[in-house]
DONUBA-225154 format. One record per residue: chain; residue in one letter; z, y, x of N, C-alpha, C in turn. Coordinates in steps of 0.2 Angstrom, whole numbers, plus 5000, padded with zeros to 4 digits. Layout:
<rs>
(A A (Z Y X) (Z Y X) (Z Y X))
...
</rs>
This chain:
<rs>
(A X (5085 4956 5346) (5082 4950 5343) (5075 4949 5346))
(A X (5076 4944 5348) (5065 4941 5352) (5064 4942 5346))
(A X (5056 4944 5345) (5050 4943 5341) (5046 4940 5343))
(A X (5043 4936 5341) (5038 4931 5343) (5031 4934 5338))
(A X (5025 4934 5344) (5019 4938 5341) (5017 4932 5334))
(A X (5013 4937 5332) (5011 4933 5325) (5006 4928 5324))
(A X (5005 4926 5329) (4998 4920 5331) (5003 4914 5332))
(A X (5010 4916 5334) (5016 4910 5338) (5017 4908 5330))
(A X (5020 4914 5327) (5024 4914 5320) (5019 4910 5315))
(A X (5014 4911 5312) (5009 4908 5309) (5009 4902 5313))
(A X (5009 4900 5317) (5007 4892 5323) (5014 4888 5322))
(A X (5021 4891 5319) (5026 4891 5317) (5026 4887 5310))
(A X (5024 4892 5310) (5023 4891 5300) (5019 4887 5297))
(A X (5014 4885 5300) (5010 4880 5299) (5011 4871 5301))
(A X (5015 4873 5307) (5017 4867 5309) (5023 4863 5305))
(A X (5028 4868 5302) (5033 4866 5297) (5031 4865 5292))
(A X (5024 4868 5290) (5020 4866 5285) (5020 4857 5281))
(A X (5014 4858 5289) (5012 4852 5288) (5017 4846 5290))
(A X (5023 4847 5294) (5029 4843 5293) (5029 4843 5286))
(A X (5032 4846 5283) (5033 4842 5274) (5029 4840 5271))
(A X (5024 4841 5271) (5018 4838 5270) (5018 4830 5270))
(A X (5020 4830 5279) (5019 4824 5280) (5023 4818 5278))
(A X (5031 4820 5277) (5034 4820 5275) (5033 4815 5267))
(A X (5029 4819 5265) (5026 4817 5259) (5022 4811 5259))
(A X (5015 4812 5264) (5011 4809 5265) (5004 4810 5261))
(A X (4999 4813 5268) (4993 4816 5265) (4990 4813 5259))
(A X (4989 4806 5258) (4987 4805 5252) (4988 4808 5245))
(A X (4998 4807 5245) (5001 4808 5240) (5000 4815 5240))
(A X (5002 4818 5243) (5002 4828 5241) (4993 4827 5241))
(A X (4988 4826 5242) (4981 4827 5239) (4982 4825 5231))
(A X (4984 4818 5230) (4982 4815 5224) (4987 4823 5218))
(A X (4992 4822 5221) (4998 4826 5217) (4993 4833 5215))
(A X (4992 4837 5221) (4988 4842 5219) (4983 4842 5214))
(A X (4980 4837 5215) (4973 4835 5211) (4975 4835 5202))
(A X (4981 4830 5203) (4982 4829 5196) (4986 4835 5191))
(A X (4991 4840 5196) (4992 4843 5196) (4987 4850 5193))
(A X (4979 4851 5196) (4976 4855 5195) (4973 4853 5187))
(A X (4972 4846 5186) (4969 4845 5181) (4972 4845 5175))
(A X (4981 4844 5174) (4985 4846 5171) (4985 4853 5168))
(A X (4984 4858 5172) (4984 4864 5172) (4980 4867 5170))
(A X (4973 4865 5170) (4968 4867 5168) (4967 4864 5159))
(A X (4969 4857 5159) (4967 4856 5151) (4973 4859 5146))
(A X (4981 4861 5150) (4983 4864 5148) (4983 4869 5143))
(A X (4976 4877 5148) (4974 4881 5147) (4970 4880 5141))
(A X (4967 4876 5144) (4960 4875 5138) (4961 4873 5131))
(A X (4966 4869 5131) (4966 4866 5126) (4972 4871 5121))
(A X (4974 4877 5123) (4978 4883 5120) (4986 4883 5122))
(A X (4989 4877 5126) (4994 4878 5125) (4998 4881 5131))
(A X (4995 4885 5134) (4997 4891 5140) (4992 4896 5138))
(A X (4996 4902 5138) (4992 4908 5139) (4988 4911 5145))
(A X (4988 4906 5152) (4985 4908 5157) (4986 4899 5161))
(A X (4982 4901 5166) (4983 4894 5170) (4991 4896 5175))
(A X (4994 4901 5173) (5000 4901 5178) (5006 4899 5173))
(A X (5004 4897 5167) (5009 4895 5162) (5014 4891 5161))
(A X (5012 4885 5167) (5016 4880 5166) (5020 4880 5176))
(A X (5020 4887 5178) (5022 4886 5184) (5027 4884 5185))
(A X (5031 4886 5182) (5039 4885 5182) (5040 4880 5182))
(A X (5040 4874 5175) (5043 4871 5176) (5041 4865 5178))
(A X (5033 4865 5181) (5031 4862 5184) (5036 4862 5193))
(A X (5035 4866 5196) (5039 4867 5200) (5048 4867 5199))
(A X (5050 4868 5196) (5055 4865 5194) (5057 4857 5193))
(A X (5051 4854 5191) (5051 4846 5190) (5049 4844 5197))
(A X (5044 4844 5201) (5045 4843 5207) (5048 4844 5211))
(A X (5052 4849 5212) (5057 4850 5217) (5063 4846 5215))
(A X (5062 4844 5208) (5068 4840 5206) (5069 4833 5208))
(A X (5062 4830 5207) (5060 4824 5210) (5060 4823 5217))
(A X (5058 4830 5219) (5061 4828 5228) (5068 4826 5231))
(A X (5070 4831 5227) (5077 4830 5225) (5082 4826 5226))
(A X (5078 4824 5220) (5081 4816 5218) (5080 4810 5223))
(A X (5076 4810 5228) (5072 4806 5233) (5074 4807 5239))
(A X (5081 4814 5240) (5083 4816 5247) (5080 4821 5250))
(A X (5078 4825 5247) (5074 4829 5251) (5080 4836 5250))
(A X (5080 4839 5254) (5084 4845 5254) (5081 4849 5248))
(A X (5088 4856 5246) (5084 4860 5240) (5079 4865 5241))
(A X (5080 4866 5250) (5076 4872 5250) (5071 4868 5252))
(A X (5069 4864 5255) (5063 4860 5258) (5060 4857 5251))
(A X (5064 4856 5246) (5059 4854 5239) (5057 4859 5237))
(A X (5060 4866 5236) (5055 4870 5233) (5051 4873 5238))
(A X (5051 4872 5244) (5045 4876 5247) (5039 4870 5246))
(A X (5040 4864 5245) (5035 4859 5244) (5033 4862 5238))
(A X (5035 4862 5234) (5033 4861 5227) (5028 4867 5225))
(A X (5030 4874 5227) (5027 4879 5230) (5021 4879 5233))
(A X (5022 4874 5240) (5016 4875 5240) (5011 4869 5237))
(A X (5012 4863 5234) (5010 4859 5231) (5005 4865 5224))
(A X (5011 4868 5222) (5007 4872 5215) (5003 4879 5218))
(A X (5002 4881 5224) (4998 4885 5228) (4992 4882 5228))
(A X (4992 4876 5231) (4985 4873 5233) (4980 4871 5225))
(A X (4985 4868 5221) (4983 4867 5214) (4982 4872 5210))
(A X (4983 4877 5212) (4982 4883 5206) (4974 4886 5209))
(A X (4974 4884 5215) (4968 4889 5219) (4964 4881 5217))
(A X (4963 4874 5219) (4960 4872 5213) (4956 4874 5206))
(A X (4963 4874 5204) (4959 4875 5195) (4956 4884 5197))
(A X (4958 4886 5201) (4954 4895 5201) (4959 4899 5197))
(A X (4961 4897 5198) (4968 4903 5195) (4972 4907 5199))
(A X (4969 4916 5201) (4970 4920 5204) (4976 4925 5200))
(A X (4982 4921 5205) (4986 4925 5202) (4987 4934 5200))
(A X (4989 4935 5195) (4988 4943 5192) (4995 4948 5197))
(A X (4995 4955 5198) (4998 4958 5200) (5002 4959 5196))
(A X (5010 4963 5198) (5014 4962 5195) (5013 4966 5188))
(A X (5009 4973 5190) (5007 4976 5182) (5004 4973 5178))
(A X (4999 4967 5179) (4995 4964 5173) (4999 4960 5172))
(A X (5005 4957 5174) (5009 4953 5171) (5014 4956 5166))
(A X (5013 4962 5165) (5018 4965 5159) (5015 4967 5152))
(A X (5020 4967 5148) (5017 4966 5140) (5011 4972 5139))
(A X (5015 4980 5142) (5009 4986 5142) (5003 4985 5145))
(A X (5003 4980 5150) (4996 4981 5154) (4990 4975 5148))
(A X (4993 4972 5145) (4990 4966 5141) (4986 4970 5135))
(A X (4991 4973 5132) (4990 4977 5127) (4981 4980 5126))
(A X (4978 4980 5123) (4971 4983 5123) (4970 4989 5120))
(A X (4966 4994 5124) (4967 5000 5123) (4966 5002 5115))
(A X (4969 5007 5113) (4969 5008 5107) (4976 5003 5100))
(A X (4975 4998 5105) (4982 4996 5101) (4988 4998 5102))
(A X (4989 5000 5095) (4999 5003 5096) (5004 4997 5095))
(A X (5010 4999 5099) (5015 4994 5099) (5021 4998 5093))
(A X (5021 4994 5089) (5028 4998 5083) (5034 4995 5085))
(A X (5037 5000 5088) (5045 4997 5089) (5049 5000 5086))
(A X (5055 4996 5084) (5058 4996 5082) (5068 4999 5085))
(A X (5066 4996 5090) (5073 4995 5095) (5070 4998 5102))
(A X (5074 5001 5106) (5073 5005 5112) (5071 4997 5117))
(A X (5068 4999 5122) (5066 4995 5127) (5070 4995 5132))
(A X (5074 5000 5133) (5079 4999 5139) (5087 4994 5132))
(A X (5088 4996 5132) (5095 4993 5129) (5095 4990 5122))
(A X (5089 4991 5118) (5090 4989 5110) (5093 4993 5107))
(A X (5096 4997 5106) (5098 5001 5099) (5093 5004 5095))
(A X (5094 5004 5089) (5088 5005 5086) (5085 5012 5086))
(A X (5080 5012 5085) (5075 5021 5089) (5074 5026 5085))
(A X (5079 5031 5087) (5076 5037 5083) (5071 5038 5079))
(A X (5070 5040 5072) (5061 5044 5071) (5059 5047 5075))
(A X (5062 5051 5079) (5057 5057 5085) (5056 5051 5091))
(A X (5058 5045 5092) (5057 5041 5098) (5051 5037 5095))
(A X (5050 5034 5104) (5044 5029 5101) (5044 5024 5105))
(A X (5050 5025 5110) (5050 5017 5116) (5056 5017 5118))
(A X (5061 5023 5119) (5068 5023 5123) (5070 5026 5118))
(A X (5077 5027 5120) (5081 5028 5112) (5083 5036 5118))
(A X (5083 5037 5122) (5086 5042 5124) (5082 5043 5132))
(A X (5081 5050 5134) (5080 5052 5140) (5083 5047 5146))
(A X (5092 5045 5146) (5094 5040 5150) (5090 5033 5151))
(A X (5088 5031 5145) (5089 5023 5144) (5078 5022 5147))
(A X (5076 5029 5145) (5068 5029 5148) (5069 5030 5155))
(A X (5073 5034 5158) (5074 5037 5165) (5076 5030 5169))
(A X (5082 5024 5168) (5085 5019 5169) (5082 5013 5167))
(A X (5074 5012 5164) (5069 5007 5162) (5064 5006 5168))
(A X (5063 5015 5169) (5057 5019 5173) (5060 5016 5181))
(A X (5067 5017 5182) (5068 5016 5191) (5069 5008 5191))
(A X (5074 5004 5185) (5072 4996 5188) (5066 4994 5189))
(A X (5059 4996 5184) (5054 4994 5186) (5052 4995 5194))
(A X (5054 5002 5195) (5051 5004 5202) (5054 4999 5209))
(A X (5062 4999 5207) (5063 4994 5210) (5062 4988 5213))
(A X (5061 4985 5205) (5054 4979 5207) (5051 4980 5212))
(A X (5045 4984 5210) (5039 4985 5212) (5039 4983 5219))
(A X (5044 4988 5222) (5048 4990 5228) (5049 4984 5235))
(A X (5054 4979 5229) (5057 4975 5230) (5053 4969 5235))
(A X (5052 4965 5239) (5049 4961 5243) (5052 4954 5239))
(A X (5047 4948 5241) (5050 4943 5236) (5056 4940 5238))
(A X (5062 4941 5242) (5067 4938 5245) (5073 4943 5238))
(A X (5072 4950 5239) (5074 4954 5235) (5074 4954 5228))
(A X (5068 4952 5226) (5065 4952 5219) (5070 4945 5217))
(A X (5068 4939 5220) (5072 4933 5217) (5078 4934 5216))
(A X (5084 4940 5221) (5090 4939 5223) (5092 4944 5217))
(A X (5089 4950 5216) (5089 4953 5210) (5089 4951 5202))
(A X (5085 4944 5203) (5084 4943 5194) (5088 4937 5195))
(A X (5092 4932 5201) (5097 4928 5200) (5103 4932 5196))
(A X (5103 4937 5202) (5111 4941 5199) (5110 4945 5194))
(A X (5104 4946 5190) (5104 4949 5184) (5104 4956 5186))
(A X (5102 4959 5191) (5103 4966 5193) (5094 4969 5190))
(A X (5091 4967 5189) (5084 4970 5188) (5084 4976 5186))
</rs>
């Protein structure tokens, strides 16, 4: 299979870029991003997102919906939408977290304990001699889907937590 050097591939990718984009029309995707960033931000502010990434989703989901709905293919709406909430997130300054600060342990403040009650891999409820996993299997089997993750490139990752394999 040819490889194309990666000045071509980027000069590729920019140019299909700004095709959707255009598509759009530079005004609107500017005003969009704009309103989008200021959305986002009074969000935060105002308590009702834990972060400025809180309303990713369904923000992006309602946009690509609207593309949508307006003709635009599936995949070509959510690569817009995507990068429409790219641009707007680097607006409001919202440097997205890596995947460990996005889990409830890395949140946690040093010194506070988590009381659980049910194992974290499965749920059955936790031995007295336990304190997260109900069994060496269910910690050993928590331990490698994580790693997997980790592992996993975002093509992977997405096709993973579609089919519920995580």
């Amino acid at each position: 299979m040819l490889q194309l050097p990666p000045h071509l591939i980027n000069r590729r990718e920019r140019r299909a870029r700004d095709a959707r984009r255009g598509r759009m029309g530079e005004a609107r995707y500017n005003a969009l991003v704009v309103e989008l960033a200021r959305v986002i931000r009074l969000a935060f502010q105002a308590g009702a997102t834990g972060s400025l990434w809180g309303l990713e989703g369904p923000l992006r989901a309602g946009i690509r919906s609207d593309l949508c709905l307006q003709g635009w293919g599936w995949s070509a709406a959510d690569l817009m939408a995507r990068e429409v909430l790219e641009d707007a997130h680097r607006i409001a300054g919202a440097i997205r977290p890596t995947w460990n600060e996005g889990q409830p342990e890395w949140t946690i403040e040093a010194g506070t304990l988590i009381e659980r009650t049910r194992c974290a891999n499965c749920g059955k409820e936790l031995p007295e001699t336990r304190h997260k996993f109900c069994s060496d299997l269910c910690a050993s089997a928590m331990h490698m889907r994580v790693r997997r993750i980790k592992e996993a490139n975002e093509e992977t990752a997405l096709d993973m937590a579609v089919r519920n394999t995580l």
